[in-house]
PDB file with one MODEL, atoms N, CA, C and O in Angstrom:
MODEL        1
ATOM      1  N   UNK A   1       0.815  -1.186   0.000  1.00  0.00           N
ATOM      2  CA  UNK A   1       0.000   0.000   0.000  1.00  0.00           C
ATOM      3  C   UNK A   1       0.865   1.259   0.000  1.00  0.00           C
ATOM      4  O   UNK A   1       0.607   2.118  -0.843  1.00  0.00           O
ATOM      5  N   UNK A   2       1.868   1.453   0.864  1.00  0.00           N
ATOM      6  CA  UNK A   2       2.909   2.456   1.081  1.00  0.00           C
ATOM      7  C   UNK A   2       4.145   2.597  -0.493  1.00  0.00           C
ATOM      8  O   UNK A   2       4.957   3.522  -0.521  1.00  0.00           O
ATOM      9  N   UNK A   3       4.061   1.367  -1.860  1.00  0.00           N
ATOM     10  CA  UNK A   3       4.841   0.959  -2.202  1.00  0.00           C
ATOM     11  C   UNK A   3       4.639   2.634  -3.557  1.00  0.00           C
ATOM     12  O   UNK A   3       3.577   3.187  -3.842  1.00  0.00           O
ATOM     13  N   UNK A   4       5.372   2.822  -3.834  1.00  0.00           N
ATOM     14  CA  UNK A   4       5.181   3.181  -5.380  1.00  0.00           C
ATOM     15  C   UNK A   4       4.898   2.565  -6.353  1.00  0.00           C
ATOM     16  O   UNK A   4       5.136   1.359  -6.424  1.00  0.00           O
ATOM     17  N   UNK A   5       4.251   3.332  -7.457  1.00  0.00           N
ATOM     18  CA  UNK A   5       3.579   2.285  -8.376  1.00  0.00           C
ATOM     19  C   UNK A   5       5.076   1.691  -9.116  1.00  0.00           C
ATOM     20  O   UNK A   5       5.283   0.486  -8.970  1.00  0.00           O
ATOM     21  N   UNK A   6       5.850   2.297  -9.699  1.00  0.00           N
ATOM     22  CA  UNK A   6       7.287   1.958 -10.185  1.00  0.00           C
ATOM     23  C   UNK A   6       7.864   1.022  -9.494  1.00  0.00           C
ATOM     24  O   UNK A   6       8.047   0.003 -10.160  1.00  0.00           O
ATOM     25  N   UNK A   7       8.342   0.953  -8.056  1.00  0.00           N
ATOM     26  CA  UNK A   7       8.553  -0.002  -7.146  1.00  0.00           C
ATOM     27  C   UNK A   7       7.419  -1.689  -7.100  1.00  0.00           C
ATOM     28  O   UNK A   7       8.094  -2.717  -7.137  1.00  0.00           O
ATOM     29  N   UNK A   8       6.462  -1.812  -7.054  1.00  0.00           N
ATOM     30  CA  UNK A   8       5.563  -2.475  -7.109  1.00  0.00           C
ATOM     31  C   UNK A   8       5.760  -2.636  -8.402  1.00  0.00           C
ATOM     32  O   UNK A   8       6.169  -3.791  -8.526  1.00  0.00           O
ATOM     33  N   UNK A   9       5.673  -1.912  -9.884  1.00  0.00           N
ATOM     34  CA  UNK A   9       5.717  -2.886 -10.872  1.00  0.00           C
ATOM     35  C   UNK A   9       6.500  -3.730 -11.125  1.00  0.00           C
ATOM     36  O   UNK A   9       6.228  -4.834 -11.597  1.00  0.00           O
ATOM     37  N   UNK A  10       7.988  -3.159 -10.731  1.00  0.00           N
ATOM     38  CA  UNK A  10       9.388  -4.242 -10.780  1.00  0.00           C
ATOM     39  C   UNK A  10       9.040  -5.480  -9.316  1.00  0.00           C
ATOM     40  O   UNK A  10       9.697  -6.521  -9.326  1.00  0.00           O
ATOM     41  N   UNK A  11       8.357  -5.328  -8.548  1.00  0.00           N
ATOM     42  CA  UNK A  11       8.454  -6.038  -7.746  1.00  0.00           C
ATOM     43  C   UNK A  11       7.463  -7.562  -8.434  1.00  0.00           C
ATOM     44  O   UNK A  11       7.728  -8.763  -8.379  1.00  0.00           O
ATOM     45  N   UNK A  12       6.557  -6.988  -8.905  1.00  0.00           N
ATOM     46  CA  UNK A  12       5.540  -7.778  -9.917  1.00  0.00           C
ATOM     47  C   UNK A  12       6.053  -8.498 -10.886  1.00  0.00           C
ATOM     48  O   UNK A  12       5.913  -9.718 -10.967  1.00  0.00           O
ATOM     49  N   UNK A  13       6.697  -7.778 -11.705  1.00  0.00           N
ATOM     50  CA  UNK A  13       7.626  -8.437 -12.834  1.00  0.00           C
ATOM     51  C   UNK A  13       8.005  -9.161 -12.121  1.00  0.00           C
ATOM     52  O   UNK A  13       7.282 -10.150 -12.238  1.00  0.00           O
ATOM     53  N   UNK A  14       8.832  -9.357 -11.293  1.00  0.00           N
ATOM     54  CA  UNK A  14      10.167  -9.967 -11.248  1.00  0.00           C
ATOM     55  C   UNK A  14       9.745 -11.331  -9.998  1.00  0.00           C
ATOM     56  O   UNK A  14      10.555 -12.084  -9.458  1.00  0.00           O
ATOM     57  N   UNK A  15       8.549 -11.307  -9.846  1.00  0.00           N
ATOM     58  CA  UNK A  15       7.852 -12.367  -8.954  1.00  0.00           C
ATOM     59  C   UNK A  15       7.353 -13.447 -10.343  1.00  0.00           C
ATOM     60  O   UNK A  15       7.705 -14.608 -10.551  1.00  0.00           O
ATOM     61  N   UNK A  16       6.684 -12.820 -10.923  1.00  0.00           N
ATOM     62  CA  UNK A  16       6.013 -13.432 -11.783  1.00  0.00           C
ATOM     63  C   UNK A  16       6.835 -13.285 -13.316  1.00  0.00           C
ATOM     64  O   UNK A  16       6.233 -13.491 -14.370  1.00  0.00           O
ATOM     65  N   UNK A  17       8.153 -12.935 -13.274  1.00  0.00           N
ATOM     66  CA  UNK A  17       8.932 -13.272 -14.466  1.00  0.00           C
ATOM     67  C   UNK A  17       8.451 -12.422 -15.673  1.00  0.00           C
ATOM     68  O   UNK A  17       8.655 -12.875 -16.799  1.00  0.00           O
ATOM     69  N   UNK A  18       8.082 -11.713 -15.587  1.00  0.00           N
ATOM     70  CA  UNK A  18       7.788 -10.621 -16.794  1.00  0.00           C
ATOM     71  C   UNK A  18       8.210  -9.801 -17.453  1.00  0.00           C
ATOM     72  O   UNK A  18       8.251  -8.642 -17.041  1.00  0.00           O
ATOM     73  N   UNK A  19       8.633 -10.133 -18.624  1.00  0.00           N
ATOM     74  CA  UNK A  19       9.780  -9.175 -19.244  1.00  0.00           C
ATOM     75  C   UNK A  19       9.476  -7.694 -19.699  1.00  0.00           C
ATOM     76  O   UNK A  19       8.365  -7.289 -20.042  1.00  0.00           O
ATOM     77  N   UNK A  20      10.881  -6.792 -19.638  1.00  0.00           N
ATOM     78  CA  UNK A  20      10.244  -5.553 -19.787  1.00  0.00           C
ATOM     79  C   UNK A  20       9.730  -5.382 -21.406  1.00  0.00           C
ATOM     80  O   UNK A  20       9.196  -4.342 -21.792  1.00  0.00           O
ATOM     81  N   UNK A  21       9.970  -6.562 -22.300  1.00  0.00           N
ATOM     82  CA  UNK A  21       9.164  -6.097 -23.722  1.00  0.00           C
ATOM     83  C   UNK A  21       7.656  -6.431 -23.366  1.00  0.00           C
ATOM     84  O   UNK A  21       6.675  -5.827 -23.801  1.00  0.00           O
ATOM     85  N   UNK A  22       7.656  -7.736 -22.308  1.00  0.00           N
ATOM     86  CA  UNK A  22       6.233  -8.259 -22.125  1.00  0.00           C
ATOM     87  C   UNK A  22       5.185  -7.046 -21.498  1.00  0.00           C
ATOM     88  O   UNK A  22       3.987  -6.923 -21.752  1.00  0.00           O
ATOM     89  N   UNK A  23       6.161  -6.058 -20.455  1.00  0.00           N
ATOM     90  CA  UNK A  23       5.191  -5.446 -20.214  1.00  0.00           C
ATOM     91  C   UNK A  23       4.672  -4.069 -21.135  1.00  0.00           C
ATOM     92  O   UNK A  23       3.572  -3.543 -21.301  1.00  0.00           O
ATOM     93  N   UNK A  24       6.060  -3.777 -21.638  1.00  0.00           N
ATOM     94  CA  UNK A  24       5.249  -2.386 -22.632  1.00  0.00           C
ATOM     95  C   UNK A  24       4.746  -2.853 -24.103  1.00  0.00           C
ATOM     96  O   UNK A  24       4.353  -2.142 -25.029  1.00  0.00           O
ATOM     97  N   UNK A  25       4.871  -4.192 -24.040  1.00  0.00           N
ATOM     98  CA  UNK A  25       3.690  -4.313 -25.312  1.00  0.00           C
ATOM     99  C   UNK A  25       2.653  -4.490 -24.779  1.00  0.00           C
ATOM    100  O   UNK A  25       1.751  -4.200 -25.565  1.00  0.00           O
ATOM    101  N   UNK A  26       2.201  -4.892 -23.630  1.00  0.00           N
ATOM    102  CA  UNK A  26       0.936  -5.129 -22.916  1.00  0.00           C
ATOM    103  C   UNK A  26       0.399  -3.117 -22.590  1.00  0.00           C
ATOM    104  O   UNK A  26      -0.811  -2.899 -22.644  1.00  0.00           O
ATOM    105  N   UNK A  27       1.005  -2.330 -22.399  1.00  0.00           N
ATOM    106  CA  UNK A  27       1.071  -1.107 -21.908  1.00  0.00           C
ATOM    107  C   UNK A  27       0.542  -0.314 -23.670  1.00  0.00           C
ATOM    108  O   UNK A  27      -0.336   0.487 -23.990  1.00  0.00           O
ATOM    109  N   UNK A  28       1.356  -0.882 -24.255  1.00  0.00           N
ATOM    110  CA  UNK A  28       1.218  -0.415 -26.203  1.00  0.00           C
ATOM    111  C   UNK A  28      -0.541  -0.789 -26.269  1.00  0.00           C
ATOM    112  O   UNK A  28      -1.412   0.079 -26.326  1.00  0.00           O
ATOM    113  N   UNK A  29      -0.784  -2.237 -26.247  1.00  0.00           N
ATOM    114  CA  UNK A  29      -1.680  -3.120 -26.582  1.00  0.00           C
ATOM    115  C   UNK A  29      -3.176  -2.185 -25.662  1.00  0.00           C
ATOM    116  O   UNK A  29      -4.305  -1.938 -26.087  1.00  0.00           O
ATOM    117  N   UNK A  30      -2.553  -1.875 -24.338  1.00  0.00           N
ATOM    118  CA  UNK A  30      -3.984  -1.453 -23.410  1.00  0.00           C
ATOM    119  C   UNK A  30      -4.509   0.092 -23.752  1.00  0.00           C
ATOM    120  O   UNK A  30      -5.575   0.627 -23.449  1.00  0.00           O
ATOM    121  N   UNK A  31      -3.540   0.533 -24.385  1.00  0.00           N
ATOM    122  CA  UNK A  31      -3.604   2.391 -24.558  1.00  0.00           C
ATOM    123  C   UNK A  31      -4.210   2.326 -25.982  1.00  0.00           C
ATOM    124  O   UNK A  31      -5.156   3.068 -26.245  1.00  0.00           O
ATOM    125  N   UNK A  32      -3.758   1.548 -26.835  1.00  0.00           N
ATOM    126  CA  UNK A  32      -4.029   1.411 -28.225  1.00  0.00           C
ATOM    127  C   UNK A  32      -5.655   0.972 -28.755  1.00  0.00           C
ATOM    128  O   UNK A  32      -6.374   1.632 -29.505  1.00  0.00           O
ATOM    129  N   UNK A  33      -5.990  -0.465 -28.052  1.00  0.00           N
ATOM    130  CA  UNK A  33      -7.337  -1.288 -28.147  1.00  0.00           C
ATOM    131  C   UNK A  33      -8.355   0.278 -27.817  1.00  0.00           C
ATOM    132  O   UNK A  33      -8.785   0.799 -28.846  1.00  0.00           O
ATOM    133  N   UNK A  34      -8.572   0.699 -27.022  1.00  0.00           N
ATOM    134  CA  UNK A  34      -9.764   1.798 -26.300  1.00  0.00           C
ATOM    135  C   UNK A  34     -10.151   2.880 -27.294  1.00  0.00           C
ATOM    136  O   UNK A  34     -11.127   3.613 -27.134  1.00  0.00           O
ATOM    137  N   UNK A  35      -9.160   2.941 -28.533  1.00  0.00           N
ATOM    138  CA  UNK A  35      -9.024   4.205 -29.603  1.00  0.00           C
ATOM    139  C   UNK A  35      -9.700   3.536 -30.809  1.00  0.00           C
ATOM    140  O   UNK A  35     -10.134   4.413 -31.555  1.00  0.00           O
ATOM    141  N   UNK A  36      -9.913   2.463 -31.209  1.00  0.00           N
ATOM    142  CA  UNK A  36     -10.419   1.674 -32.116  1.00  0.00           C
ATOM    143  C   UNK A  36     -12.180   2.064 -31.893  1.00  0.00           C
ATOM    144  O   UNK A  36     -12.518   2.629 -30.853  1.00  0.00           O
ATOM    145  N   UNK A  37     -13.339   1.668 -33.078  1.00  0.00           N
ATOM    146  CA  UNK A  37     -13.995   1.754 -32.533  1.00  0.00           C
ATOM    147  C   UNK A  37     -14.652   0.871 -31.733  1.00  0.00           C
ATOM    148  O   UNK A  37     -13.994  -0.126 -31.435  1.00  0.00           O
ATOM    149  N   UNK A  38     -16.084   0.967 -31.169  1.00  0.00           N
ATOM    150  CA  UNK A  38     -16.452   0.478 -29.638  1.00  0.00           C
ATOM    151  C   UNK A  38     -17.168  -0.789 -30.761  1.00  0.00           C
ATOM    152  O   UNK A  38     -17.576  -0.398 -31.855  1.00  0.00           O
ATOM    153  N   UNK A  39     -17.265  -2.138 -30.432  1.00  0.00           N
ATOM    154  CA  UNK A  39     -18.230  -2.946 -30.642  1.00  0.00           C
ATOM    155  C   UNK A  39     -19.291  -3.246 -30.195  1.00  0.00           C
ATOM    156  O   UNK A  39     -19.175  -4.470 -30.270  1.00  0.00           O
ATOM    157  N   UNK A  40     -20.273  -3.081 -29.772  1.00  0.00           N
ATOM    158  CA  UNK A  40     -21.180  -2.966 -28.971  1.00  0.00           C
ATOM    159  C   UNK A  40     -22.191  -4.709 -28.642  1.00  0.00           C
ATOM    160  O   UNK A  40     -22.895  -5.157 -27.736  1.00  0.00           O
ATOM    161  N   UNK A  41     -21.958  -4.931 -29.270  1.00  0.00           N
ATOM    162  CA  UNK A  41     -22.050  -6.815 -28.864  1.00  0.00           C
ATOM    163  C   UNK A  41     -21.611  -6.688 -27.925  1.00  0.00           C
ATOM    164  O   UNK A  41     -22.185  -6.515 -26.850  1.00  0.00           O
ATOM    165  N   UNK A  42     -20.227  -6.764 -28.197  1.00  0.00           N
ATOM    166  CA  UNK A  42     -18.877  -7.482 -26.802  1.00  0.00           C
ATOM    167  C   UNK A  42     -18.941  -6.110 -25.647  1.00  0.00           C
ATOM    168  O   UNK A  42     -18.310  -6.265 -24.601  1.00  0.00           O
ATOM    169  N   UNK A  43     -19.415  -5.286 -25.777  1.00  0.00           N
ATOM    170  CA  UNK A  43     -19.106  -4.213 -24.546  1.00  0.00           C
ATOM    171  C   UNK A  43     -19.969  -4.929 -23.548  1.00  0.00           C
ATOM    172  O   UNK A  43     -19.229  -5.433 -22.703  1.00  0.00           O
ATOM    173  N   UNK A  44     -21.052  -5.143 -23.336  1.00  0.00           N
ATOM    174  CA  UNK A  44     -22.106  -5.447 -22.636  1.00  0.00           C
ATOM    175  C   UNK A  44     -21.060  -6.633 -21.854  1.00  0.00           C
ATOM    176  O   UNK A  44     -20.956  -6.677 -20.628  1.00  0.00           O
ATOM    177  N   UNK A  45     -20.415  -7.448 -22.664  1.00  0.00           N
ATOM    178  CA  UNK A  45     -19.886  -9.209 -21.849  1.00  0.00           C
ATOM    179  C   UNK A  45     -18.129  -8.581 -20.990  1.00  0.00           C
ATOM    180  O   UNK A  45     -17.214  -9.252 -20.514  1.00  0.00           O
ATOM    181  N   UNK A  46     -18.241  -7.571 -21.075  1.00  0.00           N
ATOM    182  CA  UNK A  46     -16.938  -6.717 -21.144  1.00  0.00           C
ATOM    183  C   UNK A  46     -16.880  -6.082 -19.817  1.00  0.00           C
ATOM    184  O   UNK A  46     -15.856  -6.238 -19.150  1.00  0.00           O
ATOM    185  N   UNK A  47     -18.182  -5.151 -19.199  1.00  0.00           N
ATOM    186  CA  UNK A  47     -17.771  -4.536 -18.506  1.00  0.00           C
ATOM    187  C   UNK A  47     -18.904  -4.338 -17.471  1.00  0.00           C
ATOM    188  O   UNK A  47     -20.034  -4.116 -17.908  1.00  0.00           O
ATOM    189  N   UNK A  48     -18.720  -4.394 -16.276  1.00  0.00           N
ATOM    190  CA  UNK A  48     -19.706  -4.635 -14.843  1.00  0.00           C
ATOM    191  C   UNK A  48     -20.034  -3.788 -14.347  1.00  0.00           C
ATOM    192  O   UNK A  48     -19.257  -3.109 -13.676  1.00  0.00           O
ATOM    193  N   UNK A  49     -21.376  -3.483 -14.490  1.00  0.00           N
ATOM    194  CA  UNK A  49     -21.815  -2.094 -14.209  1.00  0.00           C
ATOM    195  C   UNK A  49     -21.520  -1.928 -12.512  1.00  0.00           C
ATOM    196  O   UNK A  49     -21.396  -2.911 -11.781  1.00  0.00           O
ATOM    197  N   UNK A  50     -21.439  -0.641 -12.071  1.00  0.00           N
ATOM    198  CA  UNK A  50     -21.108  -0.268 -11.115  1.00  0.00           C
ATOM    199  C   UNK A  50     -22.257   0.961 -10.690  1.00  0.00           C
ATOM    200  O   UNK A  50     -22.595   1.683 -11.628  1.00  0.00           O
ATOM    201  N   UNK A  51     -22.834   1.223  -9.435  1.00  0.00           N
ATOM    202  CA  UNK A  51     -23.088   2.538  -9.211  1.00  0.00           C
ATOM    203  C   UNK A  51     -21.856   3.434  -8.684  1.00  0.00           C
ATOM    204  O   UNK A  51     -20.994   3.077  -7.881  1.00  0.00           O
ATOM    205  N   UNK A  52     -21.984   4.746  -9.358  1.00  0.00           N
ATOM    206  CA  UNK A  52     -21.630   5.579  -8.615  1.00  0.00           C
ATOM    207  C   UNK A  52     -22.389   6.984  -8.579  1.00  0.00           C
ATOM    208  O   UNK A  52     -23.521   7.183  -9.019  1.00  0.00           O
ATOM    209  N   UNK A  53     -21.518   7.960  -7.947  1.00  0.00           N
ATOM    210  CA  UNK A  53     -21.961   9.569  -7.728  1.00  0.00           C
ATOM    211  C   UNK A  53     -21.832  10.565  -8.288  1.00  0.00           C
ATOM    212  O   UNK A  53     -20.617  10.737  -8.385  1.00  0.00           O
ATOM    213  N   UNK A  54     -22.411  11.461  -8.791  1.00  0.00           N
ATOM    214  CA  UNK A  54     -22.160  12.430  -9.658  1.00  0.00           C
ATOM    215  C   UNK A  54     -22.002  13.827  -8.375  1.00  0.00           C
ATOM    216  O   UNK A  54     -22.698  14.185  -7.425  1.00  0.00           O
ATOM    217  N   UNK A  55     -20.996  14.197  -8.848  1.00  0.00           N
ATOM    218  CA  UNK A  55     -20.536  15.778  -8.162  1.00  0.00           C
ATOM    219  C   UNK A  55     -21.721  15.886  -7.218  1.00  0.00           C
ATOM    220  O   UNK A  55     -21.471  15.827  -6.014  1.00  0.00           O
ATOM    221  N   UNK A  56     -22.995  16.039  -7.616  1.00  0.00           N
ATOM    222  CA  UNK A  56     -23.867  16.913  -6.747  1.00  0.00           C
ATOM    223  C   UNK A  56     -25.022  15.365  -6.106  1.00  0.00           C
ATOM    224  O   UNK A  56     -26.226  15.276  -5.866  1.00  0.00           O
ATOM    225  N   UNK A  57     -24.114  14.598  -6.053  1.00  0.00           N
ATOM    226  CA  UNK A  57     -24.978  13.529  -5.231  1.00  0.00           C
ATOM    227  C   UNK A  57     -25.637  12.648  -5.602  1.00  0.00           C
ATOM    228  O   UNK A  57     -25.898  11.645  -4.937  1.00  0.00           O
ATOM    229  N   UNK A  58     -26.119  12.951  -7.051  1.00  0.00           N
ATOM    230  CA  UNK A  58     -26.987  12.180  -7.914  1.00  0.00           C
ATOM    231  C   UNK A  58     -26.623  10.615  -8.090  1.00  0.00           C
ATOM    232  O   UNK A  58     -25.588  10.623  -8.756  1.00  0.00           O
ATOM    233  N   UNK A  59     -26.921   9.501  -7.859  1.00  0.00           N
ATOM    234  CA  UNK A  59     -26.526   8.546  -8.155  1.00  0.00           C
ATOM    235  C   UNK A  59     -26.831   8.204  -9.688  1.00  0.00           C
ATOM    236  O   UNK A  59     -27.821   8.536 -10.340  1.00  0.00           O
ATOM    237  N   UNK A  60     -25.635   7.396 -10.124  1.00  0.00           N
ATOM    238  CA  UNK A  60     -25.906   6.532 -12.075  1.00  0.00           C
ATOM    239  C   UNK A  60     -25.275   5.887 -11.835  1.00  0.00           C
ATOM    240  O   UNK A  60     -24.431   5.845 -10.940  1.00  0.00           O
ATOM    241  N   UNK A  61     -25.674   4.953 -12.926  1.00  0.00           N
ATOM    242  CA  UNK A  61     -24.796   3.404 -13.414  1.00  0.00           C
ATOM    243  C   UNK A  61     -23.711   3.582 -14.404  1.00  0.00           C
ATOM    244  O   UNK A  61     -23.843   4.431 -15.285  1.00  0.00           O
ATOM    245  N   UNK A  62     -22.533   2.769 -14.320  1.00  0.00           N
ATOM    246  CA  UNK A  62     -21.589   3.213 -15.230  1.00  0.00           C
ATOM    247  C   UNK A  62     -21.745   1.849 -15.866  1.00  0.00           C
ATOM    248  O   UNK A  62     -21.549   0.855 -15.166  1.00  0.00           O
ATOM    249  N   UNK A  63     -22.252   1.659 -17.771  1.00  0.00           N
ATOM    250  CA  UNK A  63     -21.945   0.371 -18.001  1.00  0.00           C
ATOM    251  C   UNK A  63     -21.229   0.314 -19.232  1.00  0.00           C
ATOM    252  O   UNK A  63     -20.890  -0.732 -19.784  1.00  0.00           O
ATOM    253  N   UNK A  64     -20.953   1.748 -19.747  1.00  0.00           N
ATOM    254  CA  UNK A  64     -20.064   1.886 -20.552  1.00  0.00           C
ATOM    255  C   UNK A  64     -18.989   2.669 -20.601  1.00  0.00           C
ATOM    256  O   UNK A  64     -18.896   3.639 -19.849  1.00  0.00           O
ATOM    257  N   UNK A  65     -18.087   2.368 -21.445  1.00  0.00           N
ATOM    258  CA  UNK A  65     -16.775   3.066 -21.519  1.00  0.00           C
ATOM    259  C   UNK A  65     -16.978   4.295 -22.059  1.00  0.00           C
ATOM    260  O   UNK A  65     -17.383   4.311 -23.221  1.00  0.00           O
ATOM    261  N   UNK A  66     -16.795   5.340 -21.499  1.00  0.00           N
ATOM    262  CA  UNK A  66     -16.929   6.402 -21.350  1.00  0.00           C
ATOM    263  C   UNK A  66     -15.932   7.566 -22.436  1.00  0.00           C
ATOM    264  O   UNK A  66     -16.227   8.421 -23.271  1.00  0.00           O
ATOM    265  N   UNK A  67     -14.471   6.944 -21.782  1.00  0.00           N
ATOM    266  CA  UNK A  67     -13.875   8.049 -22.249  1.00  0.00           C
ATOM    267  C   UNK A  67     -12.383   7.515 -22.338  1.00  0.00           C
ATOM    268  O   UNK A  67     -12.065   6.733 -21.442  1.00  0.00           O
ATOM    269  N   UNK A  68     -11.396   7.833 -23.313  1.00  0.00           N
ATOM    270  CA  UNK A  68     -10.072   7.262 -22.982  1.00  0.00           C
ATOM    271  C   UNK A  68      -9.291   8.399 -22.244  1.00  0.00           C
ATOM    272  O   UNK A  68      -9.229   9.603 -22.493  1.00  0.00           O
ATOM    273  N   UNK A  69      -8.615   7.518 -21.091  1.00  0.00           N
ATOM    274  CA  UNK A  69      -7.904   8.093 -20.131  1.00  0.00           C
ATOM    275  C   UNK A  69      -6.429   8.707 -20.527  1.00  0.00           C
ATOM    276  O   UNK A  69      -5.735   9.250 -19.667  1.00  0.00           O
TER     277      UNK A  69
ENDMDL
END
């Protein structure tokens, strides 16, 4: 919890053997897929709706991808 995310990723790798091409093609692969367009079949089997809060209290459901980060 106290760890840095940098600290914790090498600690991850290197438990579970993960090479540094393995991880920035996985890093390429996760930034890249979200820019394509949306399929809307597979979104629904994809992603678990959640409640949350809007600024002024309002509760909504989040069941789609919204926005790239």
């Amino acid at each position: 919890m106290d760890i840095p995310m940098g600290s914790t990723a090498e600690k991850v790798a290197d438990l579970w053997k993960i090479t540094r091409d393995d991880m920035e093609n996985m890093a390429f692969w996760s930034h890249k897929k979200p820019m394509q367009p949306p399929k809307p079949a597979n979104s629904k089997k994809e992603i678990i709706p959640i409640e949350g809060l809007k600024d002024d209290g309002t509760p909504f459901t989040v069941d789609t991808d919204q926005w790239i980060v």
